[in-house]
C-alpha positions in Angstrom: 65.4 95.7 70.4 65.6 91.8 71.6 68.3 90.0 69.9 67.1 87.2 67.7 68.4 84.1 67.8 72.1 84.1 66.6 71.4 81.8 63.7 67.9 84.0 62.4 68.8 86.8 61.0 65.5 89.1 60.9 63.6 88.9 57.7 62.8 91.9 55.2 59.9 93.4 53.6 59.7 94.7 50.1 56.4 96.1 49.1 55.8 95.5 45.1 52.5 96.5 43.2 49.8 94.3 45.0 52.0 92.5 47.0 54.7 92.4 49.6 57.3 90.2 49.4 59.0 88.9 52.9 63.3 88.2 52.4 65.1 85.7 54.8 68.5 84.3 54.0 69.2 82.2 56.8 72.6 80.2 56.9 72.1 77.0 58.3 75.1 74.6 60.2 73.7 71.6 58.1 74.4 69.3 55.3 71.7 70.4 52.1 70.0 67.2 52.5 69.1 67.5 55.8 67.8 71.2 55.2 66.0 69.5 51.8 64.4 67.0 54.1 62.9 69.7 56.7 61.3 71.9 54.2 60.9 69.1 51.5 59.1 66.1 53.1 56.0 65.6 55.3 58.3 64.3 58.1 60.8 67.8 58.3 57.5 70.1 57.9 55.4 68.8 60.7 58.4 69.5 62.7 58.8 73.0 62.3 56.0 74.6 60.2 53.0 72.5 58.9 51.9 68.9 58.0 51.2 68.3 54.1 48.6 65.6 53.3 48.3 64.5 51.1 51.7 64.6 49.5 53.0 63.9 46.4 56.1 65.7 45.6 55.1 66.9 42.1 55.2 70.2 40.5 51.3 70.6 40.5 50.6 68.7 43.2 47.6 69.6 45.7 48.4 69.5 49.6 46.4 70.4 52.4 48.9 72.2 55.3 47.9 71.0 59.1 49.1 73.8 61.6 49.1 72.4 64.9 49.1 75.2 67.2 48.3 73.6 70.6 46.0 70.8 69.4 44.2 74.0 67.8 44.8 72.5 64.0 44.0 74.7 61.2 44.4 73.6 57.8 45.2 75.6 54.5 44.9 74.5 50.9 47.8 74.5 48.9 49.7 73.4 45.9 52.7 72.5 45.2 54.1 75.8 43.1 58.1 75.0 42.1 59.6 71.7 42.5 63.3 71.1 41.9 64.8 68.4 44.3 67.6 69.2 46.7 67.5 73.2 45.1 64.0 74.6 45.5 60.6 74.1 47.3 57.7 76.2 46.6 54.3 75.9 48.4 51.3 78.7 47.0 48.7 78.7 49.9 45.3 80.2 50.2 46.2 82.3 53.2 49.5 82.2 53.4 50.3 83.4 49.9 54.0 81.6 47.9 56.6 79.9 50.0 59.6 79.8 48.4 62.4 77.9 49.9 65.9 78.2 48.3 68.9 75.8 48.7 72.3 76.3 48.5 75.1 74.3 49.5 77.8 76.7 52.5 80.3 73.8 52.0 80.5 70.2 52.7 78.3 70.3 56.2 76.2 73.6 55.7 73.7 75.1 53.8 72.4 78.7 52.7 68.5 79.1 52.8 67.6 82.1 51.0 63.5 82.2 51.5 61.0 84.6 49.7 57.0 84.5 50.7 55.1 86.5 48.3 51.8 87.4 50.3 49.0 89.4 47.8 47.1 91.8 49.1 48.6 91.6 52.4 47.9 94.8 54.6 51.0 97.3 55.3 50.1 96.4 59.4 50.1 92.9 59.0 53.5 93.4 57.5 55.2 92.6 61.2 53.3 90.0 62.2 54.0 87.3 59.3 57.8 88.4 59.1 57.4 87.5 63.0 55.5 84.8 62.5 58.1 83.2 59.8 61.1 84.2 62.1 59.3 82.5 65.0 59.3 79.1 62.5 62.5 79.9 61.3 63.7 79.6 64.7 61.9 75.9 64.9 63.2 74.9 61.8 66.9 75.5 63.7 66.4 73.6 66.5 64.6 70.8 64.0 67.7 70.4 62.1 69.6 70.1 65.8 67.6 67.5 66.4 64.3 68.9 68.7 61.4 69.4 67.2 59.1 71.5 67.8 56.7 70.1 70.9 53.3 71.7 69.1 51.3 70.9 72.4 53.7 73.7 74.8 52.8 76.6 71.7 52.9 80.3 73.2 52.3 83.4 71.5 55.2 84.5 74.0 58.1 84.4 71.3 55.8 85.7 68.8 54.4 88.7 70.4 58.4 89.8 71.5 59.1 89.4 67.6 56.4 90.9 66.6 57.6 93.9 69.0 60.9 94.0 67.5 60.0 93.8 63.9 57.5 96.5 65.0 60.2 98.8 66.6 62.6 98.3 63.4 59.8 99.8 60.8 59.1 102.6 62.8 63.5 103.2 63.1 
């Protein structure tokens, strides 16, 4: 198997009845408000994951997610599902199912992100592929909060495909 990036541990999968639920608890060398501001705010998503527009921070709230693959943009209707500032971030999307992002403060300077995506109706093979594709942004998300963003016109499936191979090889171990 390829090591992950130190920081990204590899996410889990728990089947439940109609539903699989993907696991990541990633701990994170960064104040919670810098963590709040990359999965909270337009600005910190479109580094890392998606852009939301329009946005208004509301439990409630209706977003459209840009993904920005390679100029390839793709967009996903959404809402905004739990809202509780500076602790949690939820995002329900068509595709994509519920986002959950968890904060917790690791001390003064770091922070514990525990995040759950609850995807319905999501078939046992795909199982690999979103836990790589999550890990992939995961790994974005890290090197967001070191200050690079992501540089959406260089995306490869490169690290994808060797995730999705390792993910791949630990369900069938």
């Amino acid at each position: 198997m390829t090591t992950a990036t130190p920081s990204i541990p590899y996410g889990k999968a728990e089947p439940r009845p109609g539903a699989w639920f993907l696991r990541y608890e990633l701990p994170l060398a960064h104040p919670l408000d810098h963590v709040w501001a990359a999965v909270a705010t337009p600005a910190g998503l479109g580094q890392w994951l998606a852009v939301p527009d329009p946005w208004d921070p509301h439990l409630g709230s209706p977003t459209t997610f840009t993904w920005q693959y390679a100029g390839a943009r793709q967009t996903e209707e959404g809402r905004i599902t739990a809202w509780d500032p500076g602790r949690v971030a939820e995002y329900t999307m068509a595709v994509n199912g519920r986002a959950r992002f968890h904060l917790e403060p690791n001390g003064p300077a770091a922070t514990v992100l525990r995040f759950t995506n609850e995807i319905r109706d999501l078939d046992e093979a795909d199982r690999n592929s979103r836990l790589a594709g999550w890990h992939v942004h995961f790994e974005l998300l890290a090197s967001a909060l070191a200050g690079t963003p992501y540089d959406w016109s260089v995306w490869s499936l490169d690290r994808y495909q060797e995730l999705l191979a390792d993910y791949a090889d630990e369900a069938q171990a």
